[in-house]
Backbone as JSON, one array per atom type, in Angstrom:
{
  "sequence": "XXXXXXXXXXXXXXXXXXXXXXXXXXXXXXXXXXXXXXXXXXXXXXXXXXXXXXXXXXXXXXXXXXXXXXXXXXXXXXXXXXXXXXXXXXXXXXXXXXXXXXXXXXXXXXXXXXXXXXXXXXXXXXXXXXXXXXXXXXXXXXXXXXXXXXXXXXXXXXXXXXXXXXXXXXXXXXXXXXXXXXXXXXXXX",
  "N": [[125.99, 91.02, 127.91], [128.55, 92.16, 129.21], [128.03, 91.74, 131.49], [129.26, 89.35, 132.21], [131.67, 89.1, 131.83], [134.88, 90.41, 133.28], [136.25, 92.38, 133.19], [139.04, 93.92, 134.18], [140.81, 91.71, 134.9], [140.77, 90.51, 132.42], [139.11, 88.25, 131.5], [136.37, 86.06, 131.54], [133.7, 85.44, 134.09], [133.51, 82.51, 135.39], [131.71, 81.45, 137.29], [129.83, 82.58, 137.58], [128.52, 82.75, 135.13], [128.6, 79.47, 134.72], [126.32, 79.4, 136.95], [124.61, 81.19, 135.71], [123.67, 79.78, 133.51], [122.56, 76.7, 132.09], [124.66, 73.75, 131.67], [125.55, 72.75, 129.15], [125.6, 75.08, 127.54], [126.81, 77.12, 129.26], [129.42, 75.93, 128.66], [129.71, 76.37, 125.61], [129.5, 78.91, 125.52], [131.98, 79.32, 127.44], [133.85, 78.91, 125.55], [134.04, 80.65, 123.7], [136.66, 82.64, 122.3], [137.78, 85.47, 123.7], [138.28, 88.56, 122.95], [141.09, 90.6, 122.41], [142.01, 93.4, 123.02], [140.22, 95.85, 124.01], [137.97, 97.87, 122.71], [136.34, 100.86, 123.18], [132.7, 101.11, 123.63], [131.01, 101.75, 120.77], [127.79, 103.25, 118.89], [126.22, 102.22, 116.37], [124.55, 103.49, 113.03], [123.32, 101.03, 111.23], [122.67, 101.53, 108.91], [123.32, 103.32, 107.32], [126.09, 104.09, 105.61], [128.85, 105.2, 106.44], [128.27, 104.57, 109.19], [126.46, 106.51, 110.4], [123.79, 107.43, 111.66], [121.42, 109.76, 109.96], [118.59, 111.68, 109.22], [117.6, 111.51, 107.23], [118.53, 108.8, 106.18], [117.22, 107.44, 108.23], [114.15, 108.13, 107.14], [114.37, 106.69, 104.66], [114.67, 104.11, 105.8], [112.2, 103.83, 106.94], [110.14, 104.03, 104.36], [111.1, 102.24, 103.25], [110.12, 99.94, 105.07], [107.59, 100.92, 105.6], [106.79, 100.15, 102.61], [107.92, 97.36, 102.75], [109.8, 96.7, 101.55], [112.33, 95.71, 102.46], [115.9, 94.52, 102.26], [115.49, 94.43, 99.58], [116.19, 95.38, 96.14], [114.71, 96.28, 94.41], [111.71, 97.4, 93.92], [108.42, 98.11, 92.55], [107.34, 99.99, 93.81], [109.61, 101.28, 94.64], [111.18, 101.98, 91.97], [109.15, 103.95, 90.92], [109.48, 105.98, 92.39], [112.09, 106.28, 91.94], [112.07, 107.16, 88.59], [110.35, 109.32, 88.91], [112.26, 111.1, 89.85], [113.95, 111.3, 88.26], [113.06, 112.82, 86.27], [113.42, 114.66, 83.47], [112.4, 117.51, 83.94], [110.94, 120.56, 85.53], [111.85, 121.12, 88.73], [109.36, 121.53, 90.27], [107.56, 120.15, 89.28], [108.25, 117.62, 89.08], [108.35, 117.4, 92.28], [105.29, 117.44, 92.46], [104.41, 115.09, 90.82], [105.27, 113.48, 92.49], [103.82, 113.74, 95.02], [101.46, 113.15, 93.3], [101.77, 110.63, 93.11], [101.77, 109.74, 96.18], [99.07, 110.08, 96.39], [98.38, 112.41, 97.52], [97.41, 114.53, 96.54], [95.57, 118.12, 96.63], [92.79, 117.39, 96.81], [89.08, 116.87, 96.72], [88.35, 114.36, 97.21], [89.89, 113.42, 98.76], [89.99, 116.08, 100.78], [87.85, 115.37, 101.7], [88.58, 113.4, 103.06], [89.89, 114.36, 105.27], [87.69, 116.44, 106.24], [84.63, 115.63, 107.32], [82.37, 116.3, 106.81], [82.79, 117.43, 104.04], [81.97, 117.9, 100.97], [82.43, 116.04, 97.9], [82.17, 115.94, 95.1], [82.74, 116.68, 92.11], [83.71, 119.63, 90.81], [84.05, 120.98, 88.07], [82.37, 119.1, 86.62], [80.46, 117.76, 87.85], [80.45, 115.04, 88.8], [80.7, 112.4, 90.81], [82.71, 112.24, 92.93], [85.15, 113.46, 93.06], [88.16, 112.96, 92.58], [92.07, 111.85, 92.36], [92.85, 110.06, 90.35], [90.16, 110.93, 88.27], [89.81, 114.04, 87.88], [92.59, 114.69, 86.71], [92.52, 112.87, 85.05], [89.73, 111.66, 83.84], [87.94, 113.5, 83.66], [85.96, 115.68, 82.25], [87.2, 117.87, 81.11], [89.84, 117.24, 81.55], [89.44, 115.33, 79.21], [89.74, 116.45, 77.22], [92.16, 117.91, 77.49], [93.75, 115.85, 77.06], [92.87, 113.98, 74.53], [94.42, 116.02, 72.56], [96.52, 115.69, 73.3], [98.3, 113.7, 71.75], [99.22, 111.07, 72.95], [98.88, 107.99, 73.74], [95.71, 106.57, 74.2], [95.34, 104.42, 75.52], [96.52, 105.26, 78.1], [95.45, 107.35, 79.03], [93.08, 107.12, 79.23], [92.22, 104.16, 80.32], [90.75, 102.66, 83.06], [92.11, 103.59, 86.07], [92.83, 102.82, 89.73], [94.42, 104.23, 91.3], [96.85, 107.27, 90.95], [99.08, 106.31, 90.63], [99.18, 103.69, 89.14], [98.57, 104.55, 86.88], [101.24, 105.87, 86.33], [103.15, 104.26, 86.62], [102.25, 102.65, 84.29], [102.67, 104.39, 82.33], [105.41, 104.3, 82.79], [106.47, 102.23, 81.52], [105.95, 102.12, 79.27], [106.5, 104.68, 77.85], [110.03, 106.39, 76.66], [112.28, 108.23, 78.44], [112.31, 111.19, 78.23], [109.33, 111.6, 76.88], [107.89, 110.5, 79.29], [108.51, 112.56, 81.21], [106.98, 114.66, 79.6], [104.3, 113.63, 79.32], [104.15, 113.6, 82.23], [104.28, 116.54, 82.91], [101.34, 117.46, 81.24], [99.81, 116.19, 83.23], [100.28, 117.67, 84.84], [99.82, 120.17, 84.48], [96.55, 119.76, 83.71]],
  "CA": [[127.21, 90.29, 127.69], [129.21, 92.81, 129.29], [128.18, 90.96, 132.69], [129.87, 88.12, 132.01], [133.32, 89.38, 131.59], [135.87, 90.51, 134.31], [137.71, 93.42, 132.18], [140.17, 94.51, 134.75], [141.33, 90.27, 134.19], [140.86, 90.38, 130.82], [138.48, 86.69, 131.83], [134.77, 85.76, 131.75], [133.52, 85.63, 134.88], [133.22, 81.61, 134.81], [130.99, 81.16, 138.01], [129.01, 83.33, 137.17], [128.21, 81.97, 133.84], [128.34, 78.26, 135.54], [125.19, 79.81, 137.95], [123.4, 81.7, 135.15], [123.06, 78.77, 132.09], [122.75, 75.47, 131.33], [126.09, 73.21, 131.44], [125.92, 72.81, 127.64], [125.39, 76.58, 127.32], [127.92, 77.62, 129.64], [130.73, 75.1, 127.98], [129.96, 77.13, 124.74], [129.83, 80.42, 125.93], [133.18, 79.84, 127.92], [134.59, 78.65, 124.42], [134.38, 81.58, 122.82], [137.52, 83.46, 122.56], [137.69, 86.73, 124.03], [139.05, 90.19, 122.21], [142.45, 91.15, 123.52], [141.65, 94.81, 122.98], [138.51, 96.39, 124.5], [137.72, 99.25, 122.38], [135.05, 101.5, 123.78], [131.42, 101.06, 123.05], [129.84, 103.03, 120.31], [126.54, 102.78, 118.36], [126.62, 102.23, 114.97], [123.63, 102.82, 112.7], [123.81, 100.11, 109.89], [121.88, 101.75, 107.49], [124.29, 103.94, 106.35], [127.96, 103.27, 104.89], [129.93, 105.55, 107.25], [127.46, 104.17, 110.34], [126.06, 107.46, 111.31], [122.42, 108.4, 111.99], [120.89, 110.43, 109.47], [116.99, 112.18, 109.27], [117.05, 110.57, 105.51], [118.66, 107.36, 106.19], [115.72, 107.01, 108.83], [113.03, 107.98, 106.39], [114.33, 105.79, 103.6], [114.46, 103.08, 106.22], [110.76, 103.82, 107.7], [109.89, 104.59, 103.78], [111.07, 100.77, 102.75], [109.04, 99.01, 105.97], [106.27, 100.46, 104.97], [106.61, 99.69, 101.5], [107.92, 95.72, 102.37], [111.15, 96.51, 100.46], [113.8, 95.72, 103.22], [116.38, 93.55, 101.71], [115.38, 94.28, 98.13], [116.89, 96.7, 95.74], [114.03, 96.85, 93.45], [110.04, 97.08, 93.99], [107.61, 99.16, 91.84], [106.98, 101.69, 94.24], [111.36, 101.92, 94.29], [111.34, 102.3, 90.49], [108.19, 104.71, 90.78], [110.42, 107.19, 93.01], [113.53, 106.68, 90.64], [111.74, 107.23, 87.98], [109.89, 110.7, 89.12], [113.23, 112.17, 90.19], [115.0, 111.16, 87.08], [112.49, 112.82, 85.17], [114.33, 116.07, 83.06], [111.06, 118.89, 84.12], [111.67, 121.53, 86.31], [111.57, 120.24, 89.83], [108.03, 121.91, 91.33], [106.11, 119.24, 88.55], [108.75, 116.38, 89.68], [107.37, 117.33, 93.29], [103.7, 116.98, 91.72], [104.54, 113.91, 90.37], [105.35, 112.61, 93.97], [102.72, 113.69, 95.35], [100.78, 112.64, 92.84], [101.7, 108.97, 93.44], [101.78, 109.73, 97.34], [98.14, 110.23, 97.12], [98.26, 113.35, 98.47], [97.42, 116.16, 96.13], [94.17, 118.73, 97.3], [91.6, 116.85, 95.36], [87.9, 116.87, 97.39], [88.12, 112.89, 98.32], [91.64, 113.93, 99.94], [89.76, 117.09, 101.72], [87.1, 114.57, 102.65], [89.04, 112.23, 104.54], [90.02, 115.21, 106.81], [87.0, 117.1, 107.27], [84.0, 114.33, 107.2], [81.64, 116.73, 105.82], [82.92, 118.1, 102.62], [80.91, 117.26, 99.56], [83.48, 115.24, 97.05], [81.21, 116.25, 93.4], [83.49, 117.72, 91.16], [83.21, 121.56, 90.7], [83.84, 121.09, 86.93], [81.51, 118.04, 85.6], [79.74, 117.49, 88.82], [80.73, 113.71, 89.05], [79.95, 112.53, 92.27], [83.67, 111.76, 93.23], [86.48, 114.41, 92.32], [89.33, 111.76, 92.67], [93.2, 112.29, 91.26], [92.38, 110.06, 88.9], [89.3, 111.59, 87.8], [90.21, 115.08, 88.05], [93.95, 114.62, 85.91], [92.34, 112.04, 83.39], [88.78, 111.38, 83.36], [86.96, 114.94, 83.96], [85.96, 116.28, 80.62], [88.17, 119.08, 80.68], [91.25, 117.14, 81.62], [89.71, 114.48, 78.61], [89.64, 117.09, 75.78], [93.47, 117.98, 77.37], [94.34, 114.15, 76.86], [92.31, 114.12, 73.37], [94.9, 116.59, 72.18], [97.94, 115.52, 73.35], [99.25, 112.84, 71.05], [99.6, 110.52, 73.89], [98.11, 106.99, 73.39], [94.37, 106.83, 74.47], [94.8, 103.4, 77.16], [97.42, 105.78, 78.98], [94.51, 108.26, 79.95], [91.87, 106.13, 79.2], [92.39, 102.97, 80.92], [90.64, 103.22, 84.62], [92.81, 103.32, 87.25], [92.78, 102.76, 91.24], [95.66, 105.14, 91.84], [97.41, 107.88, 89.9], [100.77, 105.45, 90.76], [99.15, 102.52, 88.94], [98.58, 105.44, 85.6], [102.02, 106.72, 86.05], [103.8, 102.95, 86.2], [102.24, 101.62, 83.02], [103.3, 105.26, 81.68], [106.64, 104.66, 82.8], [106.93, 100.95, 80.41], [105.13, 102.75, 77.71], [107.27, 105.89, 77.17], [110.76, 106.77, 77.02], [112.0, 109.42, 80.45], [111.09, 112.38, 77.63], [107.94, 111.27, 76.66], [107.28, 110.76, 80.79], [108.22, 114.27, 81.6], [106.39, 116.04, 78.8], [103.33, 112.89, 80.52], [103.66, 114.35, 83.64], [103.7, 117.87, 82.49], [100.94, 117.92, 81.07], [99.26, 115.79, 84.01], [100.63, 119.24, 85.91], [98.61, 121.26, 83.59], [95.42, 119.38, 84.0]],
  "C": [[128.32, 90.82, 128.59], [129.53, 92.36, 131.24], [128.81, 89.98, 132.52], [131.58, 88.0, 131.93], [134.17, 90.26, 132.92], [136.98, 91.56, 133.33], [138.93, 93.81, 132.61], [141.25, 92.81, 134.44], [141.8, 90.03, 133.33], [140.19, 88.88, 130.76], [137.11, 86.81, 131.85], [135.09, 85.27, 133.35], [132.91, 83.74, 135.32], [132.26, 81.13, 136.38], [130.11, 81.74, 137.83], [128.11, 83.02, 136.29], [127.64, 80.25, 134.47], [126.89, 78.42, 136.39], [123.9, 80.25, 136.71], [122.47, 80.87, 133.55], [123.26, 77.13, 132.34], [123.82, 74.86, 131.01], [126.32, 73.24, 129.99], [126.39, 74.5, 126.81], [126.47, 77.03, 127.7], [129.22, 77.12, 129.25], [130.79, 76.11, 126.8], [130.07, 78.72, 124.77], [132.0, 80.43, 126.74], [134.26, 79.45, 126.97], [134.94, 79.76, 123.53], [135.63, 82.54, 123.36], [137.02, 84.82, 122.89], [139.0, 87.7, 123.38], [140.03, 90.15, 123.11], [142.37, 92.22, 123.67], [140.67, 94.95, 123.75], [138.13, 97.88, 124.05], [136.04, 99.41, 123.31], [133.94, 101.11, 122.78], [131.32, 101.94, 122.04], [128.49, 102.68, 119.24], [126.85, 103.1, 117.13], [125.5, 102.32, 114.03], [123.99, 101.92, 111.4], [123.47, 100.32, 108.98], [122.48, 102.36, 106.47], [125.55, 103.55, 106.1], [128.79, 103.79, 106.0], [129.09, 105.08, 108.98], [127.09, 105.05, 111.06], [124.58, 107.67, 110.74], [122.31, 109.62, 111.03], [119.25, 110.95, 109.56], [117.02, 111.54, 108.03], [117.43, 109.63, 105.28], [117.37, 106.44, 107.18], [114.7, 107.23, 107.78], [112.89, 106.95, 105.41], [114.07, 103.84, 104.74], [112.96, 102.68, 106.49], [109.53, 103.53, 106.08], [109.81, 102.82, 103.19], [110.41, 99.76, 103.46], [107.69, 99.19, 105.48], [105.96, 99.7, 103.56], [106.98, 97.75, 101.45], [109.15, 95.66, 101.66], [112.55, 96.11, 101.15], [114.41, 94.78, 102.33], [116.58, 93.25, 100.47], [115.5, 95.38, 97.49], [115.94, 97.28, 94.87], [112.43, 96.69, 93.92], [109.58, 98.32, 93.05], [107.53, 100.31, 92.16], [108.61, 101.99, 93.72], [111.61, 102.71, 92.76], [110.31, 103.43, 90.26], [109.38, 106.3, 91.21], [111.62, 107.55, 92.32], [113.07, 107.37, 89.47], [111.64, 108.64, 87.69], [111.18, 111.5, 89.59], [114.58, 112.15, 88.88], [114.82, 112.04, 86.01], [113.3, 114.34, 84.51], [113.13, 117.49, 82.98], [111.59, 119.38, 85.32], [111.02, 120.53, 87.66], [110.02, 120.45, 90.65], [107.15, 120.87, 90.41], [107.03, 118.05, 88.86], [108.24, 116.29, 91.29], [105.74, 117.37, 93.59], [103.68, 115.78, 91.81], [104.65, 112.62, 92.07], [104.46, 112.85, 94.88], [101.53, 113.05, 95.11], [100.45, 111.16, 93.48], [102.07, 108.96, 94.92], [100.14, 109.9, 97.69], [98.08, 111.43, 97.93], [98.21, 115.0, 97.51], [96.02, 116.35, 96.51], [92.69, 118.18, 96.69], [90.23, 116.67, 96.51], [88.22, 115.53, 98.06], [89.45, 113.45, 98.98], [90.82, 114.81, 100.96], [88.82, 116.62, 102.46], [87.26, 113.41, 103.55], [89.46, 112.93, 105.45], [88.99, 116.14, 107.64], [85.3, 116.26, 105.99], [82.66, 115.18, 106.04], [81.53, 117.24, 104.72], [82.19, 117.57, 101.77], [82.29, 116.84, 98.76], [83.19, 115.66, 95.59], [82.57, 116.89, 93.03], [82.83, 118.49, 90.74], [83.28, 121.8, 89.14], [82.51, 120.19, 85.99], [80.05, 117.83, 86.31], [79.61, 115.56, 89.21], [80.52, 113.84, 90.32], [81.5, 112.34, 93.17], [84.71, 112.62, 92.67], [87.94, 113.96, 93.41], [90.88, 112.63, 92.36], [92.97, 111.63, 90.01], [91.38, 110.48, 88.06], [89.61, 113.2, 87.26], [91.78, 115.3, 86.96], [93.28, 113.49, 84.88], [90.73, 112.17, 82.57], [87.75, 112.56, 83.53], [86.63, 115.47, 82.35], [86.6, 117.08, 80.4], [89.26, 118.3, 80.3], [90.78, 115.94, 80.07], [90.36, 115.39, 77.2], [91.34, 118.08, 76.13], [94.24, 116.89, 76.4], [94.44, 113.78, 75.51], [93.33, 115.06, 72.3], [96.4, 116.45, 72.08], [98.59, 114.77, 72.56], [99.73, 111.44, 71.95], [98.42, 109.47, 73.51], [97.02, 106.54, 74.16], [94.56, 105.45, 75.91], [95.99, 104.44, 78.07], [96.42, 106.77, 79.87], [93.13, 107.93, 79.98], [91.59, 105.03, 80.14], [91.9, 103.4, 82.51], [91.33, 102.75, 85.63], [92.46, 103.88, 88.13], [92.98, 104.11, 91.62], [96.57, 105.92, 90.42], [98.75, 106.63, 89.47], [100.91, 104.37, 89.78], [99.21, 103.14, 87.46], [100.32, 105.39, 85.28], [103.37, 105.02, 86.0], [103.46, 102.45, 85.28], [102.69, 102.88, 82.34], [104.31, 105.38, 81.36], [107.22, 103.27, 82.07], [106.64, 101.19, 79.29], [106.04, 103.56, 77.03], [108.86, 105.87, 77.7], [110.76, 107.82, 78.24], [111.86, 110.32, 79.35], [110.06, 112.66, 77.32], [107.64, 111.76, 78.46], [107.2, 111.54, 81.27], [107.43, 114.92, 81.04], [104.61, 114.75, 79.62], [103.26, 113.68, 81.46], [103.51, 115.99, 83.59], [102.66, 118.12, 82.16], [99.68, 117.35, 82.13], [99.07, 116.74, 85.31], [99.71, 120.16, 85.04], [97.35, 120.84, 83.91], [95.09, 119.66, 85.37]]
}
């Protein structure tokens, strides 16, 4: 755009324009008023309120593409992340908890998507698959945790995909004290 203008003038550059578009084009382009000022350039990012570049206004941005959430204030995963940082437990089992539902705690299928040959069996039951969900619900140890807790049987019962898909019907089920002393003891297991 910045070709098009004649700043020392204060004028578009109207031959210029006339040479580089389309008569219809160039009629509306030389319609538009021009700024009387000329502040200096500067870059603005839009993501944030005061328009500066952050490392965590980028992640939340990179964090909502992947997730599909641009534009929208609420999605499951969004409410998943509110949720786990709302929760009132000390913070190293609220950084569990995000892990958890990041898919990313040390569990054998996790250590076998990085090194091809690991065996996956669980070291307690010998299942052939030592999952998160397996391993935090369905392992016999963690059942006869579950079995004890007072906690309503489709919450650790019910088979789920993903811990995320456990810890979202957990989070319509129970009040946020219930969900912490939930995820506590999902940190114990």
């Amino acid at each position: 755009m910045s070709d098009l203008i004649d700043y020392e003038r204060g004028e578009r550059k109207e031959a210029f324009i006339r040479q580089m578009f389309l008569p219809g084009d160039a009629d509306t382009i030389l319609s538009i008023p021009l700024c009387c000022s000329w502040p200096e350039d500067k870059l603005i990012w839009h993501y944030t309120n005061n328009g500066r570049f952050t490392v965590k206004s980028a992640y939340q941005l990179q964090l909502s593409l992947r997730l599909g959430a641009v534009g929208s204030t609420s999605t499951p995963q969004t409410d998943v992340w509110k949720n786990i940082w709302r929760l009132n437990i000390p913070p190293r089992i609220r950084v569990f908890a995000w892990r958890m539902c990041q898919g990313a705690l040390p569990t054998k299928e996790n250590l076998a998507k990085c090194i091809p040959s690991h065996h996956m069996r669980c070291a307690i039951c010998g299942d052939l698959c030592e999952s998160e969900p397996h391993i935090l619900l369905y392992c016999p140890l963690a059942q006869a945790v579950w079995s004890g807790s007072g906690f309503d049987q489709k919450l650790w019962q019910t088979r789920f995909c993903t811990m995320t898909d456990c810890f979202l019907l957990a989070s319509q089920e129970l009040s946020m004290d219930e969900l912490g002393m939930f995820v506590a003891i999902l940190w114990e297991c």
